[in-house]
C-alpha positions as CSV (number, residue, x, y, z in Angstrom):
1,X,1.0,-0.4,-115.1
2,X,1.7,-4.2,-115.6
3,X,-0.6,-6.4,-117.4
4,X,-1.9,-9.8,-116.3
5,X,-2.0,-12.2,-119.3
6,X,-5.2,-14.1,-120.4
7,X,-2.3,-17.3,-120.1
8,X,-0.6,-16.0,-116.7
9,X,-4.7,-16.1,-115.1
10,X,-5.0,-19.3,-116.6
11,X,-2.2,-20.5,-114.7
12,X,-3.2,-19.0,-111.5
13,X,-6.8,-20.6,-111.8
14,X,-5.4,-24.1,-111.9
15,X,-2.8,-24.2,-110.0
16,X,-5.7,-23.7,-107.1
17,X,-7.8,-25.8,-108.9
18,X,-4.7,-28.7,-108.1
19,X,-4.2,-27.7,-104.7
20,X,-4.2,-30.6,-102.0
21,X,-7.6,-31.4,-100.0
22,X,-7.9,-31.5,-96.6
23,X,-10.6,-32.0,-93.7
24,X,-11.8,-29.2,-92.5
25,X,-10.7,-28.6,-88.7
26,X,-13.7,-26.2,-87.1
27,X,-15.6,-23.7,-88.5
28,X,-15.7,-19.8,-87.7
29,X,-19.4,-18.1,-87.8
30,X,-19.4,-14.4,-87.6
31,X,-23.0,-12.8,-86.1
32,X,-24.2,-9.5,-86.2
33,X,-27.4,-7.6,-86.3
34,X,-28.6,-4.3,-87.6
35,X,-30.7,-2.5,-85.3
36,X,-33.1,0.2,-85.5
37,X,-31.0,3.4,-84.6
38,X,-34.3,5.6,-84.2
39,X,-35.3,3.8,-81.6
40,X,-35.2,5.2,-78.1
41,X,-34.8,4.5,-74.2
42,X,-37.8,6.7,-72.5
43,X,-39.1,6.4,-69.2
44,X,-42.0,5.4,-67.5
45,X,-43.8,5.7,-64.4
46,X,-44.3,8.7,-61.3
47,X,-41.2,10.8,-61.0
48,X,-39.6,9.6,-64.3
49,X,-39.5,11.5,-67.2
50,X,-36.9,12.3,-70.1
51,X,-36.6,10.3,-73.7
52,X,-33.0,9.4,-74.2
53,X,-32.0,11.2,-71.1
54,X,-33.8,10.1,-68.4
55,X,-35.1,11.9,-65.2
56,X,-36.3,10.1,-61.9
57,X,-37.2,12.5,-59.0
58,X,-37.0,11.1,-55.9
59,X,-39.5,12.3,-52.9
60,X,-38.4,14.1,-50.1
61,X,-36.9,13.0,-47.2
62,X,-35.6,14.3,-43.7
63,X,-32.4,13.6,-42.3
64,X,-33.9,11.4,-39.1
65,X,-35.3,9.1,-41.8
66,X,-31.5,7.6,-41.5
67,X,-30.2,6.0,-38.0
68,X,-28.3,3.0,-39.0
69,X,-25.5,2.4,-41.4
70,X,-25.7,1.0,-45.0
71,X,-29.5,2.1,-44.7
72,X,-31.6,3.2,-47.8
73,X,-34.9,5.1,-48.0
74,X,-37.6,6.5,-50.5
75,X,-37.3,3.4,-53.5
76,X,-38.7,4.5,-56.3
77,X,-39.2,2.1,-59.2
78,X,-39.2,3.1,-62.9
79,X,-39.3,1.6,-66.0
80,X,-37.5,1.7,-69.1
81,X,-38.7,1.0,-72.4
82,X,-37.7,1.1,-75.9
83,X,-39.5,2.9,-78.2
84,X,-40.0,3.5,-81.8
85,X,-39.0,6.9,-83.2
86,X,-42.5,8.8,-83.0
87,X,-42.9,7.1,-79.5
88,X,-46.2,5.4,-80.2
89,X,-45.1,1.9,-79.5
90,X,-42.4,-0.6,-79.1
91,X,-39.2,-0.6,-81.4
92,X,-39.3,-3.4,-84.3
93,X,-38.7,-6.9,-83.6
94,X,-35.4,-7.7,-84.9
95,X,-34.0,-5.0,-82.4
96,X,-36.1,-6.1,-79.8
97,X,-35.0,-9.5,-80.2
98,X,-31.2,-8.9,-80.0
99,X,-31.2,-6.7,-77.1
100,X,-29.7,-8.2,-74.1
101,X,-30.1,-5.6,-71.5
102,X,-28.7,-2.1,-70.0
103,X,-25.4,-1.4,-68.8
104,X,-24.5,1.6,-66.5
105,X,-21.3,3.3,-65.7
106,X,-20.0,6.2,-64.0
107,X,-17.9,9.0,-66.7
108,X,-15.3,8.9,-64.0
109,X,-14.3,6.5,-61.5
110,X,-14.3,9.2,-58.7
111,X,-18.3,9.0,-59.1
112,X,-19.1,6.0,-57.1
113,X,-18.0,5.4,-53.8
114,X,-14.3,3.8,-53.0
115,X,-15.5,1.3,-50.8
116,X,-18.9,0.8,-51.8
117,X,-18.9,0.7,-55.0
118,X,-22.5,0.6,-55.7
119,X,-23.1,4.4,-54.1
120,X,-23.3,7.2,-56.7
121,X,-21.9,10.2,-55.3
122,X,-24.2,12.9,-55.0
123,X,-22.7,15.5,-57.3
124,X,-24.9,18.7,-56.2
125,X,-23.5,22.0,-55.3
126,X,-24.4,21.9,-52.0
127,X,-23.5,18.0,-51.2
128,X,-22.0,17.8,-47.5
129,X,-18.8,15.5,-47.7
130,X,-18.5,15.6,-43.8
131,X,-21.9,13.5,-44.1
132,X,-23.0,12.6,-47.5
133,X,-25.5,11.1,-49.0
134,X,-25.2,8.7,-51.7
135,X,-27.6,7.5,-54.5
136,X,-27.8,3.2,-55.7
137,X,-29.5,1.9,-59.0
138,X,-31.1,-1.8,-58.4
139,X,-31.9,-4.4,-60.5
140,X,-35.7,-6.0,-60.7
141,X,-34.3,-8.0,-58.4
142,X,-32.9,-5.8,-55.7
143,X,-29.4,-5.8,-56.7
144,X,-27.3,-2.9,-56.1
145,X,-26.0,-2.2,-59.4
146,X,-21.6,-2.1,-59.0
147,X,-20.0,0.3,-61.7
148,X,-17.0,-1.1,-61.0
149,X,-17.9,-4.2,-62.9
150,X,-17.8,-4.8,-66.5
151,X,-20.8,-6.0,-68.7
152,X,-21.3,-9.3,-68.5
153,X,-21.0,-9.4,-65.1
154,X,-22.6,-6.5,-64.0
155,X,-26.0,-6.9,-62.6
156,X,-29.1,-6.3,-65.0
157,X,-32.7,-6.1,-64.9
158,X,-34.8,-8.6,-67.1
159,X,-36.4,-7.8,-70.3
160,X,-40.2,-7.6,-70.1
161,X,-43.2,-6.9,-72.6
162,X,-41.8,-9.2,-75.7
163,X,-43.9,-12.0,-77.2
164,X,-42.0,-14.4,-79.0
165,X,-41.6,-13.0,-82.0
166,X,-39.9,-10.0,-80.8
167,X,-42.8,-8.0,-80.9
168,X,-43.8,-5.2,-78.1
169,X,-42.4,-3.1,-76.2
170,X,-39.0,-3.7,-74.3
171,X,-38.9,-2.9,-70.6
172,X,-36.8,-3.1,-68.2
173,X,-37.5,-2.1,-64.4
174,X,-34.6,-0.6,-62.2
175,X,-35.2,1.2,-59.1
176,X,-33.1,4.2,-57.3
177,X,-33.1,5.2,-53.8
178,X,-30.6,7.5,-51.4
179,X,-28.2,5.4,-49.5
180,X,-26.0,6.1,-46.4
181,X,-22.8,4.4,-45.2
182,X,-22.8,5.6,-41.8
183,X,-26.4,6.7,-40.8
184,X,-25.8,10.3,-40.1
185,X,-26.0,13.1,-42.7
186,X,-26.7,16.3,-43.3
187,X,-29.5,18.5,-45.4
188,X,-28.4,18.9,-48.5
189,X,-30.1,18.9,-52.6
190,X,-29.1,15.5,-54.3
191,X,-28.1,14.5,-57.7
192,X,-26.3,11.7,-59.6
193,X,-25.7,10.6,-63.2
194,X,-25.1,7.5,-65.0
195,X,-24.4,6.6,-68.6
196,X,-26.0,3.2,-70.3
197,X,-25.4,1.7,-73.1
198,X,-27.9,-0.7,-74.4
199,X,-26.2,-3.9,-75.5
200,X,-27.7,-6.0,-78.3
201,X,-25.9,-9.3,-79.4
């Protein structure tokens, strides 16, 4: 192994030490934050249950509840809220502060509708494909959710429940209803899945 001489560092040190000043140009910051990784998505409200994995039942409906195209029926609203890991109240501020919402997407491409790309296709065993039905996530604000879109542009719901300080507990209200592109389909058991991915900056 070769040695580095007391005289060769020596060197080394002031031959930076008589380098040439300059202005500086710009700066380059570098963020990040450590979050809370026990902390969990759970859900709230009727026909909604799960932690992590999230459930939402929708009621019942017949098949003359749909007539039109592009018609919806039975919205049910849920929230989502994170939690700390015994469940007994919000997650800790710092997380709470950094997170910037929920995105959703589809495992496969082949999951949402080609042409309307805000329909879940209803995955059941008994799904009719001459007439389907489809399922759509909205926003708080009544926005189809599009899982063809990327995060950033994607539509989300606001967060909810934090003071200031980043304390309480994060919520964030979507809704899900069934959906039908042509207004005549069949009987048949319904069931879609999304992934999210809660994004914190």
């Amino acid at each position: 192994m070769k040695s580095l001489s007391l005289s060769t560092v020596s060197a080394l040190v002031l031959g930076l030490a008589c380098t040439h000043t300059f202005a500086v140009d710009g700066t380059i910051t570098v963020n990040g934050v450590v979050t809370d990784s026990t902390c969990t998505l759970t859900g709230s409200g009727p026909g909604t249950a799960g932690s992590k994995n999230i459930i939402v039942t929708l009621d019942t409906v017949p098949t003359s509840t749909f007539t039109t195209a592009n018609q919806s029926a039975a919205t049910k609203s849920f929230d989502l809220q994170l939690k700390n890991g015994a469940g007994t109240g919000g997650c800790d501020a710092a997380t709470n502060k950094a997170l910037k919402g929920l995105f959703l997407e589809t495992a496969a491409a082949a999951d949402y509708d080609a042409t309307e790309k805000t329909a879940l296709v209803n995955k059941s065993t008994d799904a009719s494909s001459a007439k389907p039905v489809f399922i759509q996530i909205l926003t708080d604000a009544d926005t189809p959710v599009d899982y063809s879109q990327a995060w950033g542009t994607q539509a989300k719901s606001a967060i909810t429940g934090l003071a200031a300080d980043g304390t309480g507990t994060a919520t964030m209200t979507y809704k899900a209803r069934y959906f039908t592109k042509t207004g005549s389909v069949d009987a048949q058991n319904v069931t879609a899945t999304v992934n999210y991915t809660l994004q914190y900056n």
